[in-house]
N, C-alpha and C positions, 0 to 999 in steps of 0.2 A: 504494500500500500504506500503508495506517496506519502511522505510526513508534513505534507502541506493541508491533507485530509482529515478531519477531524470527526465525521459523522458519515455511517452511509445506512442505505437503505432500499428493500425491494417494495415498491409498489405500486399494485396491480400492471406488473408484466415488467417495469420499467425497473431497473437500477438509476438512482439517484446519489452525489457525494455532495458531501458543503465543505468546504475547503477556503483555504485562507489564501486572501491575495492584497496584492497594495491597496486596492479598495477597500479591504475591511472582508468579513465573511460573505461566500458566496454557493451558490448554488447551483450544478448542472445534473444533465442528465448524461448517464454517458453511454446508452446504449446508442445512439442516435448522434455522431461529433459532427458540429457545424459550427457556424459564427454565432448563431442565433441561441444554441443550445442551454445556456446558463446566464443568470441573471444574481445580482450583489442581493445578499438579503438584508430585510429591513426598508427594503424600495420594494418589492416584488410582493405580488399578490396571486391567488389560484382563483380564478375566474370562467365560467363558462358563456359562449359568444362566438358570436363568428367575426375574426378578426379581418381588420381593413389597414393594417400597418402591422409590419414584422414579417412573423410567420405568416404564411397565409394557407392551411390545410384544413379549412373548413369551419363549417361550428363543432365544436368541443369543448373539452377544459383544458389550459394554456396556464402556466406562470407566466404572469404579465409583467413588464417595468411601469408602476405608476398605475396608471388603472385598463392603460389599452392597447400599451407595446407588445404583440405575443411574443415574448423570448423562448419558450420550452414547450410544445405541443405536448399532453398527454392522454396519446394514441390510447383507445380505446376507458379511460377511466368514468367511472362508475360517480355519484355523487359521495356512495360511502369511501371509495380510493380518494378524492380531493380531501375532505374531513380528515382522512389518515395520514396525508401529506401536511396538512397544514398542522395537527398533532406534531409528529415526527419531528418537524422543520420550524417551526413555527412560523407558520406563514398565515397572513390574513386569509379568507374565504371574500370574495367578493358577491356583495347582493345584492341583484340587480332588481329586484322588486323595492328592496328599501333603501337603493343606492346609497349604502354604508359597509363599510367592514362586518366581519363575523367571524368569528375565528381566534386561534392563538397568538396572538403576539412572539415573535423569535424569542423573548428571555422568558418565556412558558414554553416552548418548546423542548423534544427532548435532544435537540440536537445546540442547545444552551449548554445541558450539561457535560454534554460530549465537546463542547469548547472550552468551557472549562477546565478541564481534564487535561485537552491540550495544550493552554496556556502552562500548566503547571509541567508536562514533560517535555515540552519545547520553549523555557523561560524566552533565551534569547532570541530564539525565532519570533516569537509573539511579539515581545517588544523592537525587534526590526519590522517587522509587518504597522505594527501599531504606529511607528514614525513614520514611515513611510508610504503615508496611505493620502490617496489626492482628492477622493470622493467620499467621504466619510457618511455612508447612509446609517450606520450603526456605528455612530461616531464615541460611544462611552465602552463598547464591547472589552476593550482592554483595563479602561479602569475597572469597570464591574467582574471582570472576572480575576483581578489580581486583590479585589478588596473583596470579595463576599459578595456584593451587593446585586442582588437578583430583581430588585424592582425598582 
């Protein structure tokens, strides 16, 4: 496993990593390598919709940048598979009837704790990531997981 990787996960059919970049933590799918494939979490949402910018493979459910970028197509998933990804990952659920968030937040997620984790076996990796980050969507991730502080 890459030691840039801090969280992975199968669901429904899809392998999913969240991994650490100068951006801050991120998210892709890696059955499927493209440009489009992966999106920084803390910006990204799981949405169903037929997208008109990004991807463009139909209606479905999409990890989106912001509310309407498709970055990640996820080919065949289920409403209970988006719930499970947004669990996992914590990813907001987008809802288009109450056009508001739904869902967990990344520092309720269970791929919080598994960064966690990783700050602590890769001290100095984290804190180069953590300087050297130019888009900071999850801009305390370093503080909060070298102090405790989960909310």
């Amino acid at each position: 496993m890459n030691n840039r990787v801090f969280h992975s996960s199968d669901i429904g059919g899809q392998h999913f990593e969240a991994l650490m970049t100068d951006e801050g933590p991120f998210i892709w799918e890696c059955s499927r390598k493209g440009y489009h494939d992966g999106v920084c979490l803390g910006v990204c949402q799981i949405r169903k919709f037929e997208p008109t910018f990004g991807l463009l493979d139909g209606l479905g459910w999409y990890i989106v940048k912001y509310n309407n970028e498709a970055r990640v197509f996820l080919n065949g998933f289920t409403d209970q598979d988006a719930r499970k990804l947004s669990q996992e990952f914590g990813i907001n659920v987008w809802d288009d009837n109450f056009g508001r968030h739904a869902g967990e937040p990344f520092y309720k997620g269970r791929a919080w704790d598994s960064l966690k984790a990783w700050v602590k076996a890769h001290p100095k990796m984290a804190k180069r990531h953590a300087e050297a980050r130019h888009h900071a969507y999850l801009p305390d991730w370093y503080d909060r997981a070298t102090t405790g502080n989960s909310e």
